[in-house]
C-alpha positions in Angstrom: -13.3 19.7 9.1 -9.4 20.0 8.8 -7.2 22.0 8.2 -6.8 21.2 4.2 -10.4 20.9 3.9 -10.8 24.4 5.2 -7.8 25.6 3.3 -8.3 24.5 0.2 -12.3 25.4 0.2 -10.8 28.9 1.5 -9.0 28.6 -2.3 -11.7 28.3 -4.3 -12.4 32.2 -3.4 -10.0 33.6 -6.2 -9.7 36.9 -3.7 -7.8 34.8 -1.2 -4.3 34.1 -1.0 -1.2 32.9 1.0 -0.6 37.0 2.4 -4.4 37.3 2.9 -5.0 34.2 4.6 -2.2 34.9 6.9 -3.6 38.3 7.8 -7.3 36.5 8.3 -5.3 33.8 10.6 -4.0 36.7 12.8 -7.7 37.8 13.1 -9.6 33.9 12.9 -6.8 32.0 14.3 -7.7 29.0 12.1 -9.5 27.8 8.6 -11.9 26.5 9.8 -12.9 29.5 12.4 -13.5 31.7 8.8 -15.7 29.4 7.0 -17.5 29.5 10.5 -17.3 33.4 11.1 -20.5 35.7 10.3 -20.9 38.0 7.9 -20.1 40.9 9.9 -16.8 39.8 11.3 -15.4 38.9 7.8 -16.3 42.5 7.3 -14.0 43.6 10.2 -11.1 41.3 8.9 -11.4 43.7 6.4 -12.8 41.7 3.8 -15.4 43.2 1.0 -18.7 42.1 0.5 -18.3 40.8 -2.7 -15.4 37.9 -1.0 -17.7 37.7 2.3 -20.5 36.5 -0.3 -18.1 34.2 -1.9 -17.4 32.8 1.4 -20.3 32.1 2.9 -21.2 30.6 -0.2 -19.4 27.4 -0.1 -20.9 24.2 1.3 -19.5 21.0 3.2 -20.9 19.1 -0.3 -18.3 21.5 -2.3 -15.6 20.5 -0.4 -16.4 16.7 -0.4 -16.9 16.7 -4.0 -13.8 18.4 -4.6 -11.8 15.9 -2.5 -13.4 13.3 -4.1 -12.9 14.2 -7.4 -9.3 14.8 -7.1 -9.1 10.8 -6.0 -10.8 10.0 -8.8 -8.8 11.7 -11.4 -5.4 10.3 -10.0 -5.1 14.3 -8.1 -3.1 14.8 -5.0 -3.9 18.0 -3.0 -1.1 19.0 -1.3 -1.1 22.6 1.2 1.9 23.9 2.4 2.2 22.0 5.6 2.4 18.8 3.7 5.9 17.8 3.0 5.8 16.6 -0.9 5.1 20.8 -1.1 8.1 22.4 -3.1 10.2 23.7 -0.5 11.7 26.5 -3.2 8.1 27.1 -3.9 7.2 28.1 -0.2 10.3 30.8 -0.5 8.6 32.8 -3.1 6.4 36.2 -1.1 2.7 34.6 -2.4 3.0 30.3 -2.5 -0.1 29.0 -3.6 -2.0 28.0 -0.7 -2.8 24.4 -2.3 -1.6 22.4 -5.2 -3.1 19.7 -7.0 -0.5 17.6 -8.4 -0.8 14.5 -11.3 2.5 12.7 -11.4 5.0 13.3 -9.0 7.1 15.6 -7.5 10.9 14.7 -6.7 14.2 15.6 -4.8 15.6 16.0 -8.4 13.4 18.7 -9.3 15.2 21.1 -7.4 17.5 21.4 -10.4 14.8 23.0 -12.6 14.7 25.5 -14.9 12.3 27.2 -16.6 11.6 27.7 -20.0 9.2 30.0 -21.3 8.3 32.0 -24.4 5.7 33.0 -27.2 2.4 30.7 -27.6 2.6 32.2 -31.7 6.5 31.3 -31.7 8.4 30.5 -35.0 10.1 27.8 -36.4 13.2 29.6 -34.8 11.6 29.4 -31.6 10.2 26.3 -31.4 13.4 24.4 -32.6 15.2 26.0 -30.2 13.3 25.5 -27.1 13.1 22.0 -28.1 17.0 21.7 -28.1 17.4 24.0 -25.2 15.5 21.6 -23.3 16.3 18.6 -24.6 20.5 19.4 -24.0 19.1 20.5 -19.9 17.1 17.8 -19.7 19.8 15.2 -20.1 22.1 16.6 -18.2 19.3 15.8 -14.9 17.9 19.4 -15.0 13.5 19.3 -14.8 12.3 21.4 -17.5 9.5 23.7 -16.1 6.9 25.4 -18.5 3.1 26.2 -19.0 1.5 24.4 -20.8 0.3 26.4 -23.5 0.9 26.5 -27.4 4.1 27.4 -29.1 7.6 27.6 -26.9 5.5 25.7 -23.6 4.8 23.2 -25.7 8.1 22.6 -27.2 9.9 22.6 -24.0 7.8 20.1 -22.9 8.7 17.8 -26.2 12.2 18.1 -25.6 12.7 17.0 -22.3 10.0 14.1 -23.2 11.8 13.1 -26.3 15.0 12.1 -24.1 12.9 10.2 -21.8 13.6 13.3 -18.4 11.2 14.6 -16.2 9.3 18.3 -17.2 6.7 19.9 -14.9 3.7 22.2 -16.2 2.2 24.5 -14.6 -1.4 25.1 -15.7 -3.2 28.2 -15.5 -6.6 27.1 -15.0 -8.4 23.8 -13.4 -7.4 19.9 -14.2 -11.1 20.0 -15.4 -10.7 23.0 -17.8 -7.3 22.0 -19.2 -6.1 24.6 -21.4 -5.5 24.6 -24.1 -7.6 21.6 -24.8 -5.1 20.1 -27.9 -2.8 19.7 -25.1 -4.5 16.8 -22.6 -2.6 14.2 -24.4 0.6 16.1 -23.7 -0.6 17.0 -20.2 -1.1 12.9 -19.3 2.3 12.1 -20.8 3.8 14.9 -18.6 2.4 13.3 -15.9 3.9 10.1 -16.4 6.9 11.6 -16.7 7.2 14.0 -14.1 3.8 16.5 -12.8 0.8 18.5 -14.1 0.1 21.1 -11.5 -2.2 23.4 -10.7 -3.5 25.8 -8.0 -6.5 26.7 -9.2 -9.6 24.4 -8.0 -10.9 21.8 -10.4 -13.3 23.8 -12.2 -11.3 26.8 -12.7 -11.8 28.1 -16.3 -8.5 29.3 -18.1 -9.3 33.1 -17.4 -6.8 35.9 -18.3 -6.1 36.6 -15.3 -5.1 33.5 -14.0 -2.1 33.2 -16.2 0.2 35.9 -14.2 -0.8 33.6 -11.3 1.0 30.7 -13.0 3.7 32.3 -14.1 4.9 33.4 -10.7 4.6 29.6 -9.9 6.6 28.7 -13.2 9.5 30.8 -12.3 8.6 30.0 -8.5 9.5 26.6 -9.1 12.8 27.0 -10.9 16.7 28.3 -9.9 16.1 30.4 -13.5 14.1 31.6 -16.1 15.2 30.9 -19.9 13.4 33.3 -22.5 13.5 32.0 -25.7 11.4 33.9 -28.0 8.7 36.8 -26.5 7.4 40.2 -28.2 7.6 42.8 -26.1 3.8 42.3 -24.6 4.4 38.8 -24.0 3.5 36.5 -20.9 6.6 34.8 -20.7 8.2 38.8 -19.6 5.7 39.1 -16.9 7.9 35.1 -16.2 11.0 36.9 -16.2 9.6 39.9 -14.1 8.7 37.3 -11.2 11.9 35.5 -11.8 13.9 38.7 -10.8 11.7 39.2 -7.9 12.2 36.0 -6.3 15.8 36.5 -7.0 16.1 33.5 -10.0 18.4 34.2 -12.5 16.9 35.0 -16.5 18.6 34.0 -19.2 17.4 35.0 -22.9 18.0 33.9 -26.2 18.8 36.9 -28.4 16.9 36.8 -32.3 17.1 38.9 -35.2 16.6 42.5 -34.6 13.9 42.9 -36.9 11.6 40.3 -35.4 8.9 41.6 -33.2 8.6 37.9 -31.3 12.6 38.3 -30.6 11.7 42.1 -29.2 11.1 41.5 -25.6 14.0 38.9 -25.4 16.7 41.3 -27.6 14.9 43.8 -24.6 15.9 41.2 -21.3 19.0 40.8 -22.8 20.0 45.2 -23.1 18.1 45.1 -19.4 20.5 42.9 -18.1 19.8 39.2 -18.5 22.2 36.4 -19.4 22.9 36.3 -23.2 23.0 32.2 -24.1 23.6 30.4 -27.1 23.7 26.7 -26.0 22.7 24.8 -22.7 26.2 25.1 -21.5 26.0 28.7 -21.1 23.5 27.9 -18.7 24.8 24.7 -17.3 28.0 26.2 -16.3 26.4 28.1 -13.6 25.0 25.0 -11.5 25.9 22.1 -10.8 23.7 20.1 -12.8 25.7 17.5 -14.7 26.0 14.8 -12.1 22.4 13.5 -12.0 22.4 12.1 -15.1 25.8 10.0 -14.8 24.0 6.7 -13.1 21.4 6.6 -16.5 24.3 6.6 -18.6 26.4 3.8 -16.4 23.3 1.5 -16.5 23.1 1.6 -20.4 26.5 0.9 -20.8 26.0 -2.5 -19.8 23.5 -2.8 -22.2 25.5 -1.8 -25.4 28.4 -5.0 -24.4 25.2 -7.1 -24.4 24.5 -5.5 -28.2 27.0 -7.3 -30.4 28.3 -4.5 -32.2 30.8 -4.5 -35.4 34.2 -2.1 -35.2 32.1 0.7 -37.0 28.8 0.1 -34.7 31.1 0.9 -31.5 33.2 3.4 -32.5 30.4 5.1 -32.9 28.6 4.4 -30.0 31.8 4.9 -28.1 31.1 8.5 -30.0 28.3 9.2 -28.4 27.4 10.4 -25.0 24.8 11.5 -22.2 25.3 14.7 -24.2 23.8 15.3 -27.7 26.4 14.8 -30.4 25.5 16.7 -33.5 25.5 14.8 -36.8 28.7 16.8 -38.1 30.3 16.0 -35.1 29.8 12.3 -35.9 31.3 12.7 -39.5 34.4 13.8 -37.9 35.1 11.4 -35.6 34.5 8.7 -37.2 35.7 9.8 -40.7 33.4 8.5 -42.2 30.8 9.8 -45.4 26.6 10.1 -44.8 26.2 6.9 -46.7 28.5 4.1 -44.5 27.3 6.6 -41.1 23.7 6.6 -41.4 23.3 2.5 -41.6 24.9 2.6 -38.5 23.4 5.3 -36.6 20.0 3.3 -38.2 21.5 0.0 -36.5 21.9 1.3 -33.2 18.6 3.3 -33.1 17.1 0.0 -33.8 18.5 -2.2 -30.7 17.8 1.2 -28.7 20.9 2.3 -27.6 20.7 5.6 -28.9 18.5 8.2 -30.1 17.6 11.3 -32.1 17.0 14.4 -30.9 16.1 17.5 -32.2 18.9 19.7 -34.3 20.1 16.4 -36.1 21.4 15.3 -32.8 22.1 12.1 -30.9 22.5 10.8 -27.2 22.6 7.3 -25.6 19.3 6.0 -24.8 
């Protein structure tokens, strides 16, 4: 057996983490040597019963079938001595001791960030997470999230919707994904960046679980945005990890009156970053370069397009960087009825594209 077999069967015991796996290795030496151990000197580790139990419960046929099906599911399981593990993620005080990853991983998502907020968001939230991560996402920046309904989900869609990678981070097992109206979502994620997970494959979405993925949510990123939480919400317990692991949180302030805008209206009087558009955030890091080959590629494409005066002014109008319908209007001084044919033109030989907010960016 090797070291990631033992390891990541050593996983599948929910009591049994990075800091107690290092405290069993100073008594065990290796993986492999506690799988082997008796009863009675798991007890001296200083393990309880109930985790000996688990323990000795696990089988060389539970770790085969595990491995194999990860392989069949298109699964890499990665440990932290492998080197495709997030470096960032191995700075945090608890790293998951194995990750199962769909998609990939990539140098570029060390420029991620976060976002995070109510699964019962409204319109107000969701727009807005979609915009916030659409404007970041363009500008090179991986958009990490959870997952799960409401302002996960919408941060998800906007970094999709201009074609740039977005991790989530699942609380429970690839074969419990959660919730299930989001395994569509999940597999495009995964095409365009990861799905991960530290929980073995059968892990059911418990409630407990979910503080265990947010501290890999914020893990993952250089900040945490907060768009829209009450004041019981998940996406504080985020922020809470974020300031641990010394990442930076940023909220989104709401109306005053709105219990889902409570926690972040809260964040914001405790401290965090006040923002009211990606640059806010953007200005601290130094994000912007990433994207500039994307946009050099598709300007090639647009002296290839055989475009009228109108057609490339406005395309000569707009950017990497969403450009807001008004905006248009004034630049090209021009009314809705001539603009929209053209915006409609270049839509159509794919040079640009909407985004969310009546915006547009080169595609």
């Amino acid at each position: 057996m090797t070291d990631k077999e033992a390891i990541v069967a050593l996983n599948m015991v929910n009591e049994i983490g990075s800091v107690r796996l290092a405290k069993l290795l100073k008594f065990f030496v290796t993986p492999q040597e506690i799988l082997r151990a008796p009863e009675h000197r798991l007890i001296a580790s200083g393990l309880n019963e109930k985790t000996v139990a688990k323990i000795k419960a696990i089988r060389p046929q539970n770790i085969e079938r595990e491995f194999s099906l990860a392989k069949k599911s298109g699964l890499r399981i990665l440990i932290q001595d492998d080197p495709e593990y997030p470096l960032i993620l191995k700075q945090i005080s608890s790293p998951p001791l194995v990750l199962y990853v769909k998609g990939e991983i990539t140098r570029q998502d060390e420029n991620a960030l976060a976002i995070v907020g109510s699964r019962a968001a409204s319109f107000y939230g969701l727009s807005l997470a979609e915009k916030f991560s659409a404007d970041l996402a363009v500008r090179g920046v991986t958009i990490i999230s959870g997952l799960a309904r409401g302002v996960d989900t919408a941060a998800h869609q906007g970094a999709l919707k201009v074609d740039s990678r977005t991790i989530a981070v699942m609380g429970s097992g690839f074969n419990n994904i959660y919730p299930s109206q989001n395994k569509n979502l999940a597999e495009e994620i995964a095409e365009n960046g990861a799905v991960i997970s530290e929980f073995c494959l059968d892990e059911e979405p418990l409630a407990h679980n979910f503080p265990r993925r947010n501290r890999v949510v914020s893990g993952l990123s250089v900040g945490v945005l907060v768009v829209e939480a009450a004041q019981n919400s998940g996406a504080l317990i985020t922020a809470d990890f974020a300031l641990e692991q010394g990442r930076d949180v940023y909220a989104l302030p709401g109306k005053v009156d709105s219990r889902n805008s409570s926690g972040t209206n809260q964040l914001i009087k405790q401290g965090a970053k006040l923002v009211t558009c990606a640059e806010d955030i953007l200005d601290e890091y130094n994000f912007k370069a990433s994207a500039q080959p994307i946009v050099k590629n598709r300007i090639k494409n647009a002296l290839d397009a055989d475009l009228n005066q109108d057609e490339s002014a406005l395309y000569d109008l707009i950017s990497s960087q969403p450009v807001s319908l008004d905006e248009i209007v004034e630049g090209l001084k021009l009314d809705m009825p001539r603009i929209f044919p053209l915006l409609l033109k270049l839509q159509v030989k794919k040079l640009i594209k909407p985004i969310a907010g009546k915006q547009y960016i080169r595609n």
